[in-house]
C-alpha positions in Angstrom: -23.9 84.6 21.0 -23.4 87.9 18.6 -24.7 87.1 14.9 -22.4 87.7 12.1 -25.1 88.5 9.4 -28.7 89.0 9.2 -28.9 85.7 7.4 -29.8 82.8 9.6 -27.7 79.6 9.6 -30.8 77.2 8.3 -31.5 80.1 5.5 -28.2 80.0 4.1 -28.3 76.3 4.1 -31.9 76.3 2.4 -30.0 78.7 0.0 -27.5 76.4 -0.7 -29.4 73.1 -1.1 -31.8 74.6 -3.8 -29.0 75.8 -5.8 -29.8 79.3 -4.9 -27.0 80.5 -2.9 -23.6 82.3 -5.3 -21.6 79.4 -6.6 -24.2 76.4 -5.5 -23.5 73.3 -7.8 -25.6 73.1 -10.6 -27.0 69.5 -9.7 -29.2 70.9 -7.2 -30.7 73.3 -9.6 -31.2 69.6 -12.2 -32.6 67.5 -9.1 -35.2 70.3 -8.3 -36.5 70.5 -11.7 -36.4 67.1 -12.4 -38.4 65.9 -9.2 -40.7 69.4 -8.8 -41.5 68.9 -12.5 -42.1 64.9 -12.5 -44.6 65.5 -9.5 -46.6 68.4 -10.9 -47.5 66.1 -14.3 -48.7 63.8 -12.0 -50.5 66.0 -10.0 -52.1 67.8 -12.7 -52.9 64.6 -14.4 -55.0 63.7 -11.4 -56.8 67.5 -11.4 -57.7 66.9 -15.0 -59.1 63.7 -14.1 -61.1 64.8 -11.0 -62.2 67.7 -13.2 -65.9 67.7 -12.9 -68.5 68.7 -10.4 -69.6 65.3 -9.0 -66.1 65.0 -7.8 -66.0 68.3 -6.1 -64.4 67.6 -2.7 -60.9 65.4 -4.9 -60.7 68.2 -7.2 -60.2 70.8 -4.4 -57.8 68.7 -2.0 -55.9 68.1 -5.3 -55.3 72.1 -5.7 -54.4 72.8 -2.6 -51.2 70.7 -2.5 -50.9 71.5 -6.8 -51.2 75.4 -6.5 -48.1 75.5 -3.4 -46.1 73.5 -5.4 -46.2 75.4 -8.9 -46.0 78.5 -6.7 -42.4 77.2 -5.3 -41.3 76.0 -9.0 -42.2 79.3 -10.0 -39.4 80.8 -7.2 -36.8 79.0 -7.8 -36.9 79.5 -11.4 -37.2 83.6 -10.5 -34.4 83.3 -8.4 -32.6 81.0 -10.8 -32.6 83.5 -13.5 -32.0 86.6 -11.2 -29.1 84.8 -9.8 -27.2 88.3 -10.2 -29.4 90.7 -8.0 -29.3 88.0 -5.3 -25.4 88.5 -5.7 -25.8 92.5 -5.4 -28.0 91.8 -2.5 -25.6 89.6 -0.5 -22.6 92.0 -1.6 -24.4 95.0 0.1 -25.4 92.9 3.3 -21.8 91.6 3.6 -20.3 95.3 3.2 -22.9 96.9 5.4 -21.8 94.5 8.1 -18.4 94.8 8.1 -19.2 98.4 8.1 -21.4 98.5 11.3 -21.3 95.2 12.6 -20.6 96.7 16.2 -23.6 99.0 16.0 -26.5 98.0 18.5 -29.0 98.5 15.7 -27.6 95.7 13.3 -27.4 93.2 15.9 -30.8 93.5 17.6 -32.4 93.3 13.8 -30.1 90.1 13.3 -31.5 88.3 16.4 -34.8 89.5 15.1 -34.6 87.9 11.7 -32.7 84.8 13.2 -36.0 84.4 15.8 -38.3 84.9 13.0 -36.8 82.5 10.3 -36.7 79.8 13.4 -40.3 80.3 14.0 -41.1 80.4 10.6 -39.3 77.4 9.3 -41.1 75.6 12.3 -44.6 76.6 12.0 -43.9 74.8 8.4 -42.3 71.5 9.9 -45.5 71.3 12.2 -47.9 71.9 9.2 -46.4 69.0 7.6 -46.4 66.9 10.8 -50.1 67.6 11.1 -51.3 67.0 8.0 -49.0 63.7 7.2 -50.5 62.4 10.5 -54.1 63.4 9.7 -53.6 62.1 6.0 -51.9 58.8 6.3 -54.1 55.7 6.4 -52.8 51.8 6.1 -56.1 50.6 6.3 -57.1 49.5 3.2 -60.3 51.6 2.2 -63.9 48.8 1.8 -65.4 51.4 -0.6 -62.6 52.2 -3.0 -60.1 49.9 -4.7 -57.0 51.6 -3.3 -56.0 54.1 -0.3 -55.3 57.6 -0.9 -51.6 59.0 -1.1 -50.5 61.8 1.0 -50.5 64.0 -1.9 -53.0 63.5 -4.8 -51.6 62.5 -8.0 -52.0 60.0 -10.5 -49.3 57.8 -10.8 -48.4 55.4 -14.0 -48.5 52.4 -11.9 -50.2 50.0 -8.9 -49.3 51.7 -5.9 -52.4 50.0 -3.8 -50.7 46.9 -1.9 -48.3 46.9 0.4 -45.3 47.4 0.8 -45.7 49.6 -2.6 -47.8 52.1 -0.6 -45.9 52.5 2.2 -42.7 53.3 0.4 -44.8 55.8 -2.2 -46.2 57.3 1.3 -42.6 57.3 2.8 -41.4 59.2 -0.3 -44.2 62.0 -0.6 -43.8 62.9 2.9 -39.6 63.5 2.7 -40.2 65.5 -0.3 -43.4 67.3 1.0 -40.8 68.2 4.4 -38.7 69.2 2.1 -40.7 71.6 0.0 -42.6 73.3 3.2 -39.1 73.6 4.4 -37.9 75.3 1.0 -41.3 77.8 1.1 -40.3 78.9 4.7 -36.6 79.3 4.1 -38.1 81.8 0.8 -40.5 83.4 3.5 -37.4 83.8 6.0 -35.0 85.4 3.2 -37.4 88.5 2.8 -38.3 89.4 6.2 -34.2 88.8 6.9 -33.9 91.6 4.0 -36.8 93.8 5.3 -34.8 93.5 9.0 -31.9 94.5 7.2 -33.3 97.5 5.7 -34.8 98.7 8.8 -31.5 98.5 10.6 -29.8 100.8 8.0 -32.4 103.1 8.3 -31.9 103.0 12.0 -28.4 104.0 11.6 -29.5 106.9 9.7 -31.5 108.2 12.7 -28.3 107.6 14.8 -26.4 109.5 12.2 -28.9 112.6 12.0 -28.8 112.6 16.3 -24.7 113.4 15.7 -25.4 116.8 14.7 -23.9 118.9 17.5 -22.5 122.3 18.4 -18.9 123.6 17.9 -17.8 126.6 18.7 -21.3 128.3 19.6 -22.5 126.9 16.4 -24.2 124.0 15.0 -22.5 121.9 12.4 -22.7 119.1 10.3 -19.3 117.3 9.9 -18.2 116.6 6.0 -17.9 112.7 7.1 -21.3 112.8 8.7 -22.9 114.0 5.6 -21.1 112.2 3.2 -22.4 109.0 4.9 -25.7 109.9 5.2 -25.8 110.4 1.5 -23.7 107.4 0.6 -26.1 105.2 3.2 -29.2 106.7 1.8 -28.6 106.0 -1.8 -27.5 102.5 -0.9 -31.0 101.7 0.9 -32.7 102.9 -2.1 -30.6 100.6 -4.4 -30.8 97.9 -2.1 -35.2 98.5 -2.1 -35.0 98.3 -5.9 -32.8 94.5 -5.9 -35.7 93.5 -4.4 -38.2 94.9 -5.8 -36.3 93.1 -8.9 -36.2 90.2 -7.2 -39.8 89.5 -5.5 -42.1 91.5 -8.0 -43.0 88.9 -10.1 -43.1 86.3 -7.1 -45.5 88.1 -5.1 -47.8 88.5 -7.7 -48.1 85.1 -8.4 -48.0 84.8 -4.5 -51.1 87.3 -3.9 -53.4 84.9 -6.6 -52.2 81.6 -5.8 -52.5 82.0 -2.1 -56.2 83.7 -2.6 -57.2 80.0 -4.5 -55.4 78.2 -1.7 -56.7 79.7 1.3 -59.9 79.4 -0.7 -59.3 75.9 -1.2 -58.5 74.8 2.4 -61.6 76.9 3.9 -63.9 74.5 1.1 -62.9 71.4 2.8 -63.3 72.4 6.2 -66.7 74.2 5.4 -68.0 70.3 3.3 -66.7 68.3 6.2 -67.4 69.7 9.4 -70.5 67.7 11.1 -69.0 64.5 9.7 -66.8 61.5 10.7 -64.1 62.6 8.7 -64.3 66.9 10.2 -62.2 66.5 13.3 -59.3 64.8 11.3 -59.6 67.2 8.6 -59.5 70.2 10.7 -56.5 68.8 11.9 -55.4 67.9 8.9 -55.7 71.3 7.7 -55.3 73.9 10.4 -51.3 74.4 10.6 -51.6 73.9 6.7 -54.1 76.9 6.6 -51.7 79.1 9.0 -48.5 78.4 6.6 -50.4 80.1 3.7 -51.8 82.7 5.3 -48.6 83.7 7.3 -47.2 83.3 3.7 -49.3 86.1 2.0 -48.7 88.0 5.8 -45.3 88.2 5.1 -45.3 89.4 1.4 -47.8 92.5 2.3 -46.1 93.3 6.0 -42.7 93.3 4.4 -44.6 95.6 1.6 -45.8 97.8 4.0 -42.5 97.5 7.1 -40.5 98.8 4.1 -43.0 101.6 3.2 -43.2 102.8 6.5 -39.5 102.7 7.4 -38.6 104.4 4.4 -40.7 107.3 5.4 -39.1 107.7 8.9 -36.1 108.6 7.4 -37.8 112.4 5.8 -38.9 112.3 9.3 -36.1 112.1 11.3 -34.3 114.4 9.0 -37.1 117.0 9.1 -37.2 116.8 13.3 -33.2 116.9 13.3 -31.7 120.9 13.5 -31.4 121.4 10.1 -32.7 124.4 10.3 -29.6 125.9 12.6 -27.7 124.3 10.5 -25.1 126.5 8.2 -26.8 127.0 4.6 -24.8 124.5 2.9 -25.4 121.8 5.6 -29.1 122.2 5.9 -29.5 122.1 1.6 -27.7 118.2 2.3 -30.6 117.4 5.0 -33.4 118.9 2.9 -32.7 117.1 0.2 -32.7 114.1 2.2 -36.1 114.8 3.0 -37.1 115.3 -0.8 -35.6 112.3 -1.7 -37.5 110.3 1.1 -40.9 111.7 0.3 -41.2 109.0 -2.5 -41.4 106.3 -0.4 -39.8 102.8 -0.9 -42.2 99.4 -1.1 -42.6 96.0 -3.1 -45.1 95.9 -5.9 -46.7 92.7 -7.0 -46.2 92.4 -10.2 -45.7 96.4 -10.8 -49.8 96.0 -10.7 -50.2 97.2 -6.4 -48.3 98.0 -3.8 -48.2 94.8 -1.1 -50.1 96.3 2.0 -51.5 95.0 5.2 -54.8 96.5 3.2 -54.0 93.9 0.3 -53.7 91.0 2.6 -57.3 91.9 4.4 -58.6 92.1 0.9 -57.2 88.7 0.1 -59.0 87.0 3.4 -61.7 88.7 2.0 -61.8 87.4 -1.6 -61.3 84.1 -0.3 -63.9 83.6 1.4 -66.0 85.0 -1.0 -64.6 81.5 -2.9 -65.4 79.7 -0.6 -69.0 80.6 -0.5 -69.5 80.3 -4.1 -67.9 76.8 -4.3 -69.9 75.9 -1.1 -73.5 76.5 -3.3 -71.8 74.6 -6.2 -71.2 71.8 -4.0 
């Protein structure tokens, strides 16, 4: 089957269930902040209460479900309040397709972002899977008073005995699906914008090849040019909306996933050797792979976008602009000026995201996890 948009199905649906999507009801956006901010008090009531050294090991576990949920309260509310750029961004989408929506080059980078988000959202579900399985326990603890909860916070009342447990454990894991679910459908909406990018630029390679010869001389049709200008404007509008819309999230995405990957790493370091290492490994492998395909995506779309951009200075520089007619080749040489200051996503306006950022984020983290392994 053909796609219609770069947009996946489950993305637009994600969209439109965290009140993201143009026109979404504003009771999504009140449920969201209502429930996201009810379980971060109680999660960061439990941090403050673990916050010691003798308690290491709770203290970290408790981060490394806190820090992924402040970091997706944090995107919603960006995209909340930038509601407007999102629009701009859709408009453009929606006109280029109806544009080229026949072209090869728009369809093959639609079933490219479609297969990505897929895979995406799914390595997400699976984390979940793995680590509600590996976390859930109805045996009540000998040592302790009460059983841990799938996600560590400190509630107001006696959750120990059953059935209380089990519907408290029920209830963490829907809304744990369905903020892993809401992180990969934010995950799938900028590589679906990076694939879009790239297949504009694509058709500006196909639109440089149409330079032919007329009469014994090579030419550059006034339609031709006029669209290469138009298209190459609107890619470098379209680069800024997101760079309008993702700064600010991928900075807080470059620290918060340095502390989490940090995080995860410290409790598989402490626990292999011992009883509980097999089902924490398991417990925390897919989990470790979300996050760091997270901060993978942020710095490849950085640098997909970077390298893209340049292609087109490239391809105009290879085409025959230099046959061309005086007036033609000034159009294509300006093209190539224009190009030279190439297009990316900054975190934060503080660095350009890179696949060099994202090695130097494995690296800082595991730095972490070496210091908080000799404090242990």
């Amino acid at each position: 089957m053909i796609p219609t948009s770069t947009l996946s199905r489950p993305v637009k649906i994600g969209l439109r269930l965290t009140g993201v999507w143009p026109n979404s009801s504003v009771l999504f956006k009140l449920l969201w902040t209502s429930v996201m901010g009810t379980i971060l008090i109680f999660q960061y009531h439990y941090i403050l209460n673990h916050f010691s050294s003798d308690d290491l090991s709770n203290l970290i576990d408790g981060l490394s479900t806190t820090l992924p949920y402040s970091l997706l309260f944090f995107k919603l509310v960006v995209l909340w309040i930038n509601n407007r750029v999102f629009i701009d961004i859709l408009t453009t989408m929606s006109k280029d397709w109806r544009e080229y929506s026949s072209m090869y080059a728009m369809i093959d980078k639609a079933v490219l972002s479609h297969r990505c988000s897929k895979l995406v959202i799914g390595i997400y579900a699976t984390a979940v899977l793995l680590y509600s399985t590996a976390s859930i326990d109805f045996r009540k603890n000998v040592d302790s008073d009460c059983r841990e909860l799938l996600i560590k916070m400190e509630l107001p009342f006696v959750f120990c005995e059953s059935p209380v447990y089990e519907i408290i454990m029920f209830m963490q894991f829907i809304h744990l699906l369905a903020v892993a679910l809401t992180i990969s459908v934010i995950d799938a909406l900028i590589v679906t914008l990076m694939l879009h990018i790239g297949g504009q630029i694509d058709i500006i390679h196909l639109q440089l090849d149409a330079i032919c010869r007329k009469d014994g001389e090579y030419g550059l049709s006034t339609a031709v040019a006029r669209s290469l200008i138009s298209k190459h404007h609107k890619i470098i509008a379209f680069s800024d909306s997101i760079e309008k819309l993702f700064s600010n999230i991928a900075l807080m995405q470059f620290l918060s996933n340095t502390m989490i990957m940090c995080c995860i790493g410290f409790l598989v370091v402490t626990t292999l050797g011992t009883t509980d290492g097999i089902r924490m490994l398991i417990k925390t492998f897919f989990f470790y792979i979300a996050m760091t395909m997270e901060s993978f995506i942020f710095c490849f779309a950085g640098e997909y976008l970077s390298n893209k951009s340049k292609t087109v200075g490239d391809a105009a520089y290879e085409s025959l602009w230099y046959v061309l007619k005086p007036q033609d080749g000034r159009i294509l040489l300006l093209m190539i000026m224009r190009s030279q200051r190439r297009l990316t996503i900054t975190a934060g306006k503080f660095m350009d995201l890179s696949l060099q950022g994202f090695t130097n984020s494995l690296k800082a983290s595991a730095s972490y996890i070496s210091v908080l392994y000799a404090m242990y």
